[in-house]
Wavefront OBJ file of the C-alpha trace (Angstrom):
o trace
v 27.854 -10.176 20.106
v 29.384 -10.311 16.495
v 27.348 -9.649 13.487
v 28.158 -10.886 10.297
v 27.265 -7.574 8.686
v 29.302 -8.433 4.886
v 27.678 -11.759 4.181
v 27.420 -11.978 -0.088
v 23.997 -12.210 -1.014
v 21.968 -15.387 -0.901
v 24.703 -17.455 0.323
v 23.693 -17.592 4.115
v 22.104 -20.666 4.314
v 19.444 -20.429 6.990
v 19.392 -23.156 9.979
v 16.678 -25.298 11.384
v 14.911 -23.444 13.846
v 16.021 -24.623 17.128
v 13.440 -23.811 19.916
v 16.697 -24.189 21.823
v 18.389 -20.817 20.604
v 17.591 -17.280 21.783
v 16.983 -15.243 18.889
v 17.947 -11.491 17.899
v 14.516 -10.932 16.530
v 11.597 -12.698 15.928
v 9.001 -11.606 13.679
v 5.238 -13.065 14.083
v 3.541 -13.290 11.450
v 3.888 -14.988 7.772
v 2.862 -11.619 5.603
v 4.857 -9.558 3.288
v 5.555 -6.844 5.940
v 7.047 -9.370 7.824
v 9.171 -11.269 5.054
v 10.393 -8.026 3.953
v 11.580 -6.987 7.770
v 12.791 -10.243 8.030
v 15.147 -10.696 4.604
v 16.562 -6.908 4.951
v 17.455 -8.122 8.815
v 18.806 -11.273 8.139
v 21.051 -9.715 5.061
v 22.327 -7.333 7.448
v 23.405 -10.100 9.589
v 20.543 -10.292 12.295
v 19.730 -14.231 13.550
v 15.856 -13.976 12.128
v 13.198 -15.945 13.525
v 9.756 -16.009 11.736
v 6.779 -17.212 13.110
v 3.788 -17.581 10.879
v 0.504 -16.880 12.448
v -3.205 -18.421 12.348
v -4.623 -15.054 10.274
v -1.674 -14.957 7.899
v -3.407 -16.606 4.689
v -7.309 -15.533 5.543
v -6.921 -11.265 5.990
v -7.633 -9.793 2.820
v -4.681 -7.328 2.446
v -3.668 -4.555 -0.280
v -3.475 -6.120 -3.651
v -2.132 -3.145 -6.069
v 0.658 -1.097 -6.322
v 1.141 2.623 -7.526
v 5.031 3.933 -9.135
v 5.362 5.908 -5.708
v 4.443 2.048 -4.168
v 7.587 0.798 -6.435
v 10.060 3.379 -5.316
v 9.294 2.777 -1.732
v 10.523 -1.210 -2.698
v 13.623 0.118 -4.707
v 14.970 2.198 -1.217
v 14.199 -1.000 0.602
v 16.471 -2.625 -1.557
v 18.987 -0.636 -2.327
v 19.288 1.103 1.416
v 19.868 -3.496 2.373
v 21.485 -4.662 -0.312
v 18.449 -7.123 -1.651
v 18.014 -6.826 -5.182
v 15.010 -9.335 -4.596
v 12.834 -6.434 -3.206
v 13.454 -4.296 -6.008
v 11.648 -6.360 -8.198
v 8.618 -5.634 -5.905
v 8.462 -3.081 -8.338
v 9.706 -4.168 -11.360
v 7.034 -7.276 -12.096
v 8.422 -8.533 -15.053
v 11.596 -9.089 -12.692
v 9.303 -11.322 -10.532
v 9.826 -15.214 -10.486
v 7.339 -17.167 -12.875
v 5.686 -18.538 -10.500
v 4.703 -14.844 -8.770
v 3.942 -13.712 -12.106
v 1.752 -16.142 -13.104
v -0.489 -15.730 -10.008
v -0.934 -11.938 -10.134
v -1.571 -9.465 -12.903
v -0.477 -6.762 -14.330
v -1.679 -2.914 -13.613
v -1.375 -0.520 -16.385
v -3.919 2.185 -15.417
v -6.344 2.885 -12.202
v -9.770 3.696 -13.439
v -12.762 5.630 -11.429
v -16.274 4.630 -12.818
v -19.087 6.400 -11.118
v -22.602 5.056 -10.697
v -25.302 6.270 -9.802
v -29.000 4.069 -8.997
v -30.986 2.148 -11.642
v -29.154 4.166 -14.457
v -26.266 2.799 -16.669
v -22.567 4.128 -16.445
v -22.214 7.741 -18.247
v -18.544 7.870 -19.842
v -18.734 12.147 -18.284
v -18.557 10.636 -15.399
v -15.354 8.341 -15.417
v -11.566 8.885 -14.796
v -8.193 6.689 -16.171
v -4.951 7.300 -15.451
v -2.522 5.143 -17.751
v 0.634 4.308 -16.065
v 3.970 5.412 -18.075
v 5.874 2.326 -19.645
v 8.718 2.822 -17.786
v 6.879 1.425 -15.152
v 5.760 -2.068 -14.098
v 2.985 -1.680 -11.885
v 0.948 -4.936 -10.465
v -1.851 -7.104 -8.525
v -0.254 -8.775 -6.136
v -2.098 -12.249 -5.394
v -0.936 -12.240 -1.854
v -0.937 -15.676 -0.709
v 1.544 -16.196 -2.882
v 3.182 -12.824 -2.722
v 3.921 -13.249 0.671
v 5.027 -17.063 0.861
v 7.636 -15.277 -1.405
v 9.098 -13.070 0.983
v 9.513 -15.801 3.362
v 11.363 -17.374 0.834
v 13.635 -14.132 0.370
v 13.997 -13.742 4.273
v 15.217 -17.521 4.165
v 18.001 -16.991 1.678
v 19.353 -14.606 3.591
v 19.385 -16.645 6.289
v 16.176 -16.261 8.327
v 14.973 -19.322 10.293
v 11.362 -19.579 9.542
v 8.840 -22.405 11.193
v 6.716 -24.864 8.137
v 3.220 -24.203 7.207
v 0.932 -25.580 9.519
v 2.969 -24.183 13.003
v 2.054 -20.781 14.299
v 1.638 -19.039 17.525
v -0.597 -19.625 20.150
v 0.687 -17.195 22.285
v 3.191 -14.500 22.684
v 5.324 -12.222 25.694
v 7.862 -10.189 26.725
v 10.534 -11.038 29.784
v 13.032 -8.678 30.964
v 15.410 -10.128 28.737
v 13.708 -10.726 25.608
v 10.450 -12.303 23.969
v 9.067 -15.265 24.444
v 6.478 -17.406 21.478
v 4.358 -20.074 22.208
v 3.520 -22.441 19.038
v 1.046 -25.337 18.016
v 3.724 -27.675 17.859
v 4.647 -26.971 21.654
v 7.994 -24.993 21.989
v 8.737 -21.728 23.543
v 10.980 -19.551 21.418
v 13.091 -17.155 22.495
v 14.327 -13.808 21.251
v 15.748 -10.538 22.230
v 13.135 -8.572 20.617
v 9.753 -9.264 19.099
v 7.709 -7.770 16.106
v 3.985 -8.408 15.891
v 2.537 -8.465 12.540
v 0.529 -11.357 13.018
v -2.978 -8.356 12.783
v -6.105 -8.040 15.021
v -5.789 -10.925 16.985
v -2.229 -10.221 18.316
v -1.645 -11.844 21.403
v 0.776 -9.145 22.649
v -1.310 -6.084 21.725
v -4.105 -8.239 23.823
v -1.320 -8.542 26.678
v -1.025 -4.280 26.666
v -4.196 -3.083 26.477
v -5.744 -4.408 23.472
v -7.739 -1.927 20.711
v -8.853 1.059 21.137
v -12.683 1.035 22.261
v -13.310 3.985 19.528
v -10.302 3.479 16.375
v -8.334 6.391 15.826
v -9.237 6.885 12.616
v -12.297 8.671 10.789
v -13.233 6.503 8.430
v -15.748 3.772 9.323
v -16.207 1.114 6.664
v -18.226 -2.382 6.343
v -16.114 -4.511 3.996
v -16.722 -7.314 2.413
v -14.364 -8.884 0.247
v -13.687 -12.345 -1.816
v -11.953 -13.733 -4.874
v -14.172 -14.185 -7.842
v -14.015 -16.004 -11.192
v -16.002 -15.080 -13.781
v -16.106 -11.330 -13.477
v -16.677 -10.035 -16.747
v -14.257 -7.446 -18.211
v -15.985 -3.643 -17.971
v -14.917 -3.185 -21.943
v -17.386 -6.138 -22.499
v -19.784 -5.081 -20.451
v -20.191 -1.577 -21.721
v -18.686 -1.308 -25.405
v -14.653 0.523 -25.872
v -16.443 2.691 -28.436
v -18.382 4.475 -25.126
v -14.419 5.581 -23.767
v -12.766 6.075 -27.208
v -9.422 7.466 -24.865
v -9.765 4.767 -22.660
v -7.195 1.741 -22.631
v -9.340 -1.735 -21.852
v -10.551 -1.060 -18.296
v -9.192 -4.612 -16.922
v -5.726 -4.044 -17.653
v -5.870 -2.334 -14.858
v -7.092 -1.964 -11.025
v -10.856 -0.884 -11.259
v -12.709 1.215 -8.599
v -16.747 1.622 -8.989
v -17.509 4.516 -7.175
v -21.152 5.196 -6.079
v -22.124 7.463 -3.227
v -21.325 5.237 -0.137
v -18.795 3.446 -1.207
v -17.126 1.588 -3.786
v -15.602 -1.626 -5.212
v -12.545 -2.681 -6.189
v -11.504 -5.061 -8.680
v -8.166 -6.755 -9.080
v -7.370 -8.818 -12.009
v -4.720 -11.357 -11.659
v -4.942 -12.875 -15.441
v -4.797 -10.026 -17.731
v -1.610 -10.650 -18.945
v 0.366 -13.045 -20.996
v 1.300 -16.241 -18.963
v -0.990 -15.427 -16.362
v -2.734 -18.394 -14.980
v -5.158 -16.973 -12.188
v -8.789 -16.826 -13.366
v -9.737 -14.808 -9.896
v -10.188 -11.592 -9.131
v -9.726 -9.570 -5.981
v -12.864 -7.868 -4.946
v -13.306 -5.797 -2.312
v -16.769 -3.772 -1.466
v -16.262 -1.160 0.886
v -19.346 1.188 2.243
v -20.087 3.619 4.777
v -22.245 2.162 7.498
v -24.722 4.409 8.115
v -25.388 4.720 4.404
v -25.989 1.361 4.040
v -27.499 0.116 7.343
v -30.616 -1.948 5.614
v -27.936 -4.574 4.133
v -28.161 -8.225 5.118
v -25.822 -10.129 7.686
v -24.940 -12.498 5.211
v -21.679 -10.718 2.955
v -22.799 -12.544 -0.847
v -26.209 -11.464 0.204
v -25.176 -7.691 0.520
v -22.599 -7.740 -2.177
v -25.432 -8.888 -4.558
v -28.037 -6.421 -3.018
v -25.660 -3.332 -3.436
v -24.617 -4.066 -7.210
v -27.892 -5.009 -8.217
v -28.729 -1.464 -7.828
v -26.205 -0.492 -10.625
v -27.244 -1.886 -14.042
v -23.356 -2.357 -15.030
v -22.648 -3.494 -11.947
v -25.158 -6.357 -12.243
v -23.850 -7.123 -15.719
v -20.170 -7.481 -14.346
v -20.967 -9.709 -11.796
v -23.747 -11.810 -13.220
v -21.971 -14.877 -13.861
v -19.154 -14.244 -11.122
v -18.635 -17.436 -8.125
v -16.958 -16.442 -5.418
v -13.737 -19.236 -5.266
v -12.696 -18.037 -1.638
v -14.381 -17.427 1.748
v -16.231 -14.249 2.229
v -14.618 -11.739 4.296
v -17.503 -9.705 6.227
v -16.383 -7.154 8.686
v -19.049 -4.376 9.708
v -16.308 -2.447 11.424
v -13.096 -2.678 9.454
v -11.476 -0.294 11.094
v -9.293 -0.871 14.383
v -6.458 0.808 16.307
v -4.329 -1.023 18.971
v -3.783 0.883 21.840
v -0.317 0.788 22.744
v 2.026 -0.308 19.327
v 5.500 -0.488 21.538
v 7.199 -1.474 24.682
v 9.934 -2.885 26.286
v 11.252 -5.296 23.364
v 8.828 -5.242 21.028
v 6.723 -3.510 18.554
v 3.295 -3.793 16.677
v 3.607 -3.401 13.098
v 1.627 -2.477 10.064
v -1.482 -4.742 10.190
v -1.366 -5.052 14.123
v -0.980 -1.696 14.648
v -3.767 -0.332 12.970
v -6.437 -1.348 9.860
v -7.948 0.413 7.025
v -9.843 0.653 4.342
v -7.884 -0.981 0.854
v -8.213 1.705 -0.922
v -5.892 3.932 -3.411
v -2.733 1.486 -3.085
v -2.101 2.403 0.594
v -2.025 -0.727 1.787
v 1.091 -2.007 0.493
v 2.540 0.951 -0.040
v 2.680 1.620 4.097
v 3.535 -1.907 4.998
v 6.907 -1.226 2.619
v 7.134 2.403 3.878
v 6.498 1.140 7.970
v 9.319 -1.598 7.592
v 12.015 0.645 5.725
v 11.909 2.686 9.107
v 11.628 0.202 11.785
v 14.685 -1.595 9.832
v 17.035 1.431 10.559
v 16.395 1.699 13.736
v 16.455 -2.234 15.127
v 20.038 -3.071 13.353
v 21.611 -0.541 14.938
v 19.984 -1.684 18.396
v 20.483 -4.764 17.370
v 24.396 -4.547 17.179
v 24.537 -2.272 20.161
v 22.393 -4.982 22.187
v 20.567 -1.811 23.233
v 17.197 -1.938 22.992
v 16.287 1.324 24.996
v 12.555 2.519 23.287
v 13.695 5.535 21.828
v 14.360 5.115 18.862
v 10.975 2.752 18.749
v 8.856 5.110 20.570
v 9.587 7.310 17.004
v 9.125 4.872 14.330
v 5.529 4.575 16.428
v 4.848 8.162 16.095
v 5.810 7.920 12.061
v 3.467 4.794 12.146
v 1.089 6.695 13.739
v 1.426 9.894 11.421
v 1.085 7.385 8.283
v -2.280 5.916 9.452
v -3.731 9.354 10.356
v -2.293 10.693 6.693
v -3.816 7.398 5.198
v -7.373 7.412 6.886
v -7.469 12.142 5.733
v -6.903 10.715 2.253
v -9.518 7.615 2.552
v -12.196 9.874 4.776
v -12.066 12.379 1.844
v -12.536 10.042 -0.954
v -15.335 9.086 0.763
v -17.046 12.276 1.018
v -15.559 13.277 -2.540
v -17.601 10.075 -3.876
v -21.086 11.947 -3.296
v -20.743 13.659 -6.539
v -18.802 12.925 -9.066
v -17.603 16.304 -9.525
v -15.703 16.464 -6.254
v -14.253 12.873 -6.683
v -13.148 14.466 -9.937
v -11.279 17.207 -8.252
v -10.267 15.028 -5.401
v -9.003 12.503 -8.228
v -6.403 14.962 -9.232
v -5.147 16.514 -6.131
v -4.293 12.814 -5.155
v -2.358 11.610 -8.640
v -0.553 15.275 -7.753
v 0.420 13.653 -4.568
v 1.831 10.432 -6.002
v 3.992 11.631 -9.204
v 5.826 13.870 -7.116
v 6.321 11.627 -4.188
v 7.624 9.138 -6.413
v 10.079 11.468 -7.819
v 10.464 13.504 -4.782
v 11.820 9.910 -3.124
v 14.027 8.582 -5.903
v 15.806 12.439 -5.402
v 16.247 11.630 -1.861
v 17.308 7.897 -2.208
v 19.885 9.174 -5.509
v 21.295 11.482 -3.227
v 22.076 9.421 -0.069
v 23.611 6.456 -2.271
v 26.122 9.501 -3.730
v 26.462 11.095 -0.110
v 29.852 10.245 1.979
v 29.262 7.392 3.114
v 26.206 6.867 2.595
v 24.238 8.892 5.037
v 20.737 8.108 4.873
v 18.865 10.714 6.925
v 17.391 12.745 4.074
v 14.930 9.706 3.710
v 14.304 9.397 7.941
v 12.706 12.860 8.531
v 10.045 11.346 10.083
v 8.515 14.156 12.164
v 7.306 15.308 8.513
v 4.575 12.940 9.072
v 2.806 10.996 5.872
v 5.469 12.894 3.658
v 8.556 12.108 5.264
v 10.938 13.484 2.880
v 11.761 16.966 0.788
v 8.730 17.630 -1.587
v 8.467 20.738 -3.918
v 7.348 23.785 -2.130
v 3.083 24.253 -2.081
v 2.665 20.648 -2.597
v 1.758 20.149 1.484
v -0.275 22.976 1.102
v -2.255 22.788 -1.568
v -2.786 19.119 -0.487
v -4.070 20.648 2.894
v -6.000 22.882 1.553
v -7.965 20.850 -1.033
v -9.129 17.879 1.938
v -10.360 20.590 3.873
v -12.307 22.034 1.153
v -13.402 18.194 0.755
v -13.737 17.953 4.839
v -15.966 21.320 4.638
v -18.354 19.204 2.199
v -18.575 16.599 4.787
v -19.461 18.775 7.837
v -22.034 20.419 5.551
v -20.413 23.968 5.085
v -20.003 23.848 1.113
v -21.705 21.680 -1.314
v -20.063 19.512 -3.567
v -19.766 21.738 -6.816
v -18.123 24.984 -5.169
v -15.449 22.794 -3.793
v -14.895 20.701 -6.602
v -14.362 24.254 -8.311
v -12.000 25.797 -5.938
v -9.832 22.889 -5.696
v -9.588 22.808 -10.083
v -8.780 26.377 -10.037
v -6.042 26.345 -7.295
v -4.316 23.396 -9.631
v -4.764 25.846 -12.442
v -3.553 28.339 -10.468
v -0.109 27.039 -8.243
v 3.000 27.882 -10.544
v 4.693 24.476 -9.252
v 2.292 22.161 -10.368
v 3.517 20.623 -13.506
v 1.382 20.744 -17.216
v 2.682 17.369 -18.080
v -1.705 16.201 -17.378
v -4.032 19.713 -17.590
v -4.689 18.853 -13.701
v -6.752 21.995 -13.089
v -9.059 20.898 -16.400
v -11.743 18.825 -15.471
v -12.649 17.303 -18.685
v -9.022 15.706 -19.157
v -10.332 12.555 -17.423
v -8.148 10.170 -19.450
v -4.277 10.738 -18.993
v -1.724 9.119 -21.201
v 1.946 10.316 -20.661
v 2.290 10.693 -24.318
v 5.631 12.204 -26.092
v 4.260 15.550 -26.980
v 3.403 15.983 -23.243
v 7.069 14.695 -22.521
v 8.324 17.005 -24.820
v 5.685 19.818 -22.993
v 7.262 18.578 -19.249
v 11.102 19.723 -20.755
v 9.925 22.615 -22.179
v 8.452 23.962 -18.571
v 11.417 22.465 -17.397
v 14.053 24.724 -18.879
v 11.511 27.654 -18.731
v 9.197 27.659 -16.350
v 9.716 25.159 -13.726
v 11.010 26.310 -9.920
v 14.043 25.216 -8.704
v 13.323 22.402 -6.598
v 11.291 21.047 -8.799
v 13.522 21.137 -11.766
v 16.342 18.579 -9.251
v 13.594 16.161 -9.644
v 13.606 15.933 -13.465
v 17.066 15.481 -14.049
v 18.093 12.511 -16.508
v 19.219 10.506 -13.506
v 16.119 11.035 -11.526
v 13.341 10.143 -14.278
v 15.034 7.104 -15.786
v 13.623 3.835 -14.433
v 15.349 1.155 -13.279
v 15.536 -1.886 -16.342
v 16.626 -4.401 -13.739
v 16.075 -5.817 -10.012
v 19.864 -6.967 -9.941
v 20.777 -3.768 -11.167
v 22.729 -2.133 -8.200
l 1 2 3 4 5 6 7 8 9 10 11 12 13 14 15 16 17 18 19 20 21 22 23 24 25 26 27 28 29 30 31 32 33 34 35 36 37 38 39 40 41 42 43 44 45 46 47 48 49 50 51 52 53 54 55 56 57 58 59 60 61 62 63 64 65 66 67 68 69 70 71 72 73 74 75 76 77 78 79 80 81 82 83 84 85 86 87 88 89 90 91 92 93 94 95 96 97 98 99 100 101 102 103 104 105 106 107 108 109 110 111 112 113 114 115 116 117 118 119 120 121 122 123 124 125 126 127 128 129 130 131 132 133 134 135 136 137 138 139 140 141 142 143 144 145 146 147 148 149 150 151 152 153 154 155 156 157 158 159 160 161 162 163 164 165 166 167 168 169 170 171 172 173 174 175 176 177 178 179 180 181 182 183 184 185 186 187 188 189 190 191 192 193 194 195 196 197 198 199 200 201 202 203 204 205 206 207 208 209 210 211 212 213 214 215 216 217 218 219 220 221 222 223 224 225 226 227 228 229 230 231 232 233 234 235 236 237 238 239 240 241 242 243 244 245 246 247 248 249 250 251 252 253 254 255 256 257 258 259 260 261 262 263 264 265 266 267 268 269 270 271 272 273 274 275 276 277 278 279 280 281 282 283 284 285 286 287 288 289 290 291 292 293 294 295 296 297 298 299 300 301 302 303 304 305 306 307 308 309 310 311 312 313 314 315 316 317 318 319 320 321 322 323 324 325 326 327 328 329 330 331 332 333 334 335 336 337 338 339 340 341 342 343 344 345 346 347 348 349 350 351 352 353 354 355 356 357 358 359 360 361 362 363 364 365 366 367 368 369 370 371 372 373 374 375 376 377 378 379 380 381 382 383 384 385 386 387 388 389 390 391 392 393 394 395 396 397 398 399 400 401 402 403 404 405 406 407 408 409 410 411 412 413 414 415 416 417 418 419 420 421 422 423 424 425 426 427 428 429 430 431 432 433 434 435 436 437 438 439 440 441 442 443 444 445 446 447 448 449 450 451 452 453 454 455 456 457 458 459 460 461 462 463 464 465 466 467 468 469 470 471 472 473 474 475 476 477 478 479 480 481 482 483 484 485 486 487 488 489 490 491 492 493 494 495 496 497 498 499 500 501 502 503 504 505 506 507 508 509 510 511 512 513 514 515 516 517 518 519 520 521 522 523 524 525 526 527 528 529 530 531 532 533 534 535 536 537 538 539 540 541 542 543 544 545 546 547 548 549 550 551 552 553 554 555 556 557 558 559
């Protein structure tokens, strides 16, 4: 079979689908996991079949993006030659029209709330994302309708609107999809990201009774206009460090849970009145809730006198999304010829950017290892069996992270601590993975194996020595909370005073300080950063901050 692995990009025009063909691969399901897989496959020369699914436009999915989030899209698109993806993290590089649906994200803020009393500024947290970046809310329908569009550039055949499966199979020599419109499509090798009611994952043993995960979480979830802005709710003067609260994605913590609110007007040009709003609780803590979702959104934030405020005049503008288990686990996610991704594979909580950020993360390694299968017309389940165990390893990472925040969210304290530990994690994955991705681009010919070390589980590429451990050893001071052995406050104290303490960890943000609960990466603590740099900094850590390695990229064509 010949490839055409050179084609110029964007000038593959993509074919009718022909029931009539047999597909290399077909991808089920219309969401941005898929359109991604699908684009950097058909750029590389793979004949791309996409099949949308029923679920594709009703699962609420991740909405917000972090800079580690952005990096992940730049090494999608640079590793596949589509400058379209790098945008993905770049959003004034977006087209209009995906601009003027979603919003802008210049900070993540943590309010904490406690029962009949209003919001106490102590107990909040911002951190204000550095210009250089160009962090966003991703309205998703139209987010993902825009992959498909990329993937069909490139030269994926995708089916219209309207046609999706009713059914899908494996043969001995290939897969097989059954759609509304009555055909039978066939291709060599099928991935399922079509979500919880896959037909193959049904076909091979369906979810797992118990999930594998350890969170449990009710969530309910809409889009709602008429959510009023925290800064009018509760005056700026009350967070005089603060940057306006809806400029960016807002969490409400409260013991139990917390909600999530995702502006997709706050900039200018941006012509989406909704917001995304997701309420997420622990089960057990809330057990007394009613059936109906508006009925137990309203009868959780009522309890919170802001909260009340916020939402007073809001109208939901989409269905409500009530699930009183969110989480599930399929239990097989490969087999001969095909493979469960991202959203059929497993579910969690939408919490902390993970979302997207793993969907991006999950396709970047199932991409290197079905091209080369591809063009070998081998698809032995080898090399699939370990992009399943890195799946695997990112959900269980995912759900340590999520599980703590939920048992950091008792007291604000710990969430404090637990804030901190996690921002830790993201700076220097972000720069830990634009190191890695620099270097492979300069490598002879372009060997890309620093960024596939996959058996290093949820951080699956070189990191600064102690990061992994004090990130190990702050959730199980967190996990110790949870099983009862410590209380909040002791934990929330050892975990500041090992940031204080670990000579790797950066001064750039006072981390092990917790009254420095508004971070701005201002020029005197740029200035501070070079200074520890040249001085103090350890070696590894000093490759990160070179000039090549913090500038950002100005441009999604940039190459």
């Amino acid at each position: 079979m010949k490839i055409n692995r050179t084609a110029p990009a964007g000038d593959r025009a993509a074919p009718p689908a022909d029931f009539r063909e047999r597909y290399d691969v077909a991808v089920l399901g219309g969401t941005m996991a898929g359109g991604l897989l699908a684009a950097v496959l058909a750029r590389q020369g793979v004949r791309v079949l996409v099949v949308p699914g029923a679920e594709d436009r009703s699962e609420p999915s991740g909405e917000t993006t972090v800079p580690y989030t952005a990096e992940v899209f730049l090494l999608l698109a640079k590793r596949f030659d589509i400058p379209e993806i790098a945008a993905f993290g770049l959003f004034p590089d977006l087209p209009a029209d995906v601009r003027r649906d979603s919003g802008v994200k210049k900070s993540l803020g943590f309010l904490y709330h406690r029962p009949g009393r209003s919001q106490s500024p102590e107990e909040s947290i911002q951190f204000n994302v550095p210009g250089e970046h160009a962090e966003w809310h991703l309205e998703r329908r139209t987010v993902d309708a825009y992959t498909q569009r990329i993937a069909h550039r490139y030269g994926a055949a995708i089916l219209p609107h309207g046609v999706h499966a009713t059914d899908a199979w494996t043969e001995e020599d290939g897969a097989r999809i059954e759609t509304t419109d009555g055909h039978v499509w066939k291709a060599r090798y099928l991935v399922d990201v079509s979500g919880p009611d896959s037909f193959l994952v049904a076909r091979n043993g369906g979810d797992d009774a118990e999930p594998r995960l350890g969170l449990r979480s009710r969530v309910i979830a809409t889009h709602m206009t008429g959510v009023t802005p925290f800064e009018e709710v509760r005056p700026p003067a009350d967070y005089p460090k603060a940057t306006a609260w809806s400029e960016g994605t807002v969490h409400h913590l409260f013991d139990g849970g917390w909600v999530q609110l995702v502006r997709f007007d706050n900039h200018a040009g941006g012509g989406n009145p909704a917001t995304g709003v997701t309420l997420s609780l622990d089960p057990d803590r809330w057990d007394h809730l009613p059936d109906d979702p508006e009925k137990a959104f309203r009868t959780v934030v009522e309890q919170f006198p802001d909260l009340e405020k916020q939402f007073a005049s809001a109208t939901a503008v989409r269905p409500w999304t009530n699930a009183p288990l969110w989480q599930r686990t399929a239990s097989r996610t490969y087999g001969d010829r095909w493979f469960a991704l991202e959203r059929t594979a497993a579910r969690n909580d939408l919490f902390l950017s993970r979302d997207v950020t793993m969907a991006t993360e999950i396709v970047h390694a199932l991409a290197g290892a079905l091209i080369p299968a591809v063009r070998r017309d081998d698809f032995a389940t080898a090399p699939f069996a370990r992009v399943a165990a890195f799946q695997d390893d990112l959900n269980a990472f995912n759900d340590r992270w999520l599980r703590c925040a939920r048992i950091a969210a008792k007291e604000f304290a710990l969430y404090n601590a637990f804030s901190r530990v996690w921002l830790l994690w993201q700076i220097l994955a972000d720069l830990s993975l634009k190191r890695a991705r620099l270097d492979c681009e300069s490598s002879a010919g372009r060997d890309w194996t620093p960024v596939e070390r996959f058996e290093l589980g949820g951080i699956w590429f070189h990191v600064p020595e102690g990061l992994r451990g004090v990130i190990d050893r702050s959730l199980r001071s967190i996990e110790r909370v949870g099983a009862g052995e410590l209380a909040a406050g002791p934990a929330a104290d050892m975990i500041f005073s090992e940031l204080r303490r670990e000579k790797f960890i950066p001064p750039l943000y006072a981390f092990g300080d917790p009254d420095a609960r508004v971070y701005h990466f201002t020029i005197p603590k740029r200035l501070k950063m070079l200074w520890w740099v040249k001085t103090a900094a350890p070696a590894d850590f000093r490759r990160l901050l070179t000039r090549d390695n913090v500038t950002s990229v100005t441009s999604a064509t940039s190459r």
